[in-house]
C-alpha positions as CSV (number, residue, x, y, z in Angstrom):
1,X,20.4,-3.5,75.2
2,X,16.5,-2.3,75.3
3,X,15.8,1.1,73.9
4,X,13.3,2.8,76.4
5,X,9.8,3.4,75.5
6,X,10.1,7.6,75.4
7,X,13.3,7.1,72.9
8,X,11.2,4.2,70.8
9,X,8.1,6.4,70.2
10,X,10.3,9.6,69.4
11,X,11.8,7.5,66.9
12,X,9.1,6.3,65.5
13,X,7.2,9.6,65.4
14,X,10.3,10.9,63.9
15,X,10.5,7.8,61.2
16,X,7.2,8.6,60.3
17,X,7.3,12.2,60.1
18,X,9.7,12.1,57.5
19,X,8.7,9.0,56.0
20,X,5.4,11.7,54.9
21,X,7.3,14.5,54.3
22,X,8.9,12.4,51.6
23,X,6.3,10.6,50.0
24,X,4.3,14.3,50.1
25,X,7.3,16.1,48.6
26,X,7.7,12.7,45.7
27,X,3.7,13.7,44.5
28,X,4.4,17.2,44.7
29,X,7.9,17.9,42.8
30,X,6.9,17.4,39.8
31,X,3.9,20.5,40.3
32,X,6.6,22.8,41.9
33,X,9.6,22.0,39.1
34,X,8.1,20.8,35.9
35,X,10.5,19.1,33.6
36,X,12.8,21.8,31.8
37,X,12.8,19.7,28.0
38,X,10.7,21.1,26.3
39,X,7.5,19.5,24.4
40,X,9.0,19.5,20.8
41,X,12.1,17.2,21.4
42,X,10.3,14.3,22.9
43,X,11.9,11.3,21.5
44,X,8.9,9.7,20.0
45,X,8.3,12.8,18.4
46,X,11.6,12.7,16.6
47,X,11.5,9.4,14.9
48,X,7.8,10.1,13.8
49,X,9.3,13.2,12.0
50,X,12.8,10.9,10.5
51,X,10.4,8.3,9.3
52,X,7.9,11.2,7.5
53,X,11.0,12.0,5.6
């Protein structure tokens, strides 16, 4: 039922490895694919501009 120590420390390596990747690609999404609304129909924006009127 033990896993042997080569297939523990792949795993591991391999658990970490992508555990990086990950949090690296989380911080650096929203750099490569920016948000597609634009800034003018922000929702705070809009209720400023009902309540103006």
């Amino acid at each position: 039922m033990y896993i042997r120590a080569a297939t523990r420390k792949n795993f591991t390596t391999s658990l970490f490895t992508t555990t990086a990747l990950i949090a690296v690609f989380t911080v650096a999404a929203p750099q490569l694919m920016p948000c597609p609304v634009s800034n003018g129909l922000a929702n705070d924006e809009k209720k400023e501009k009902e309540q103006a009127e």
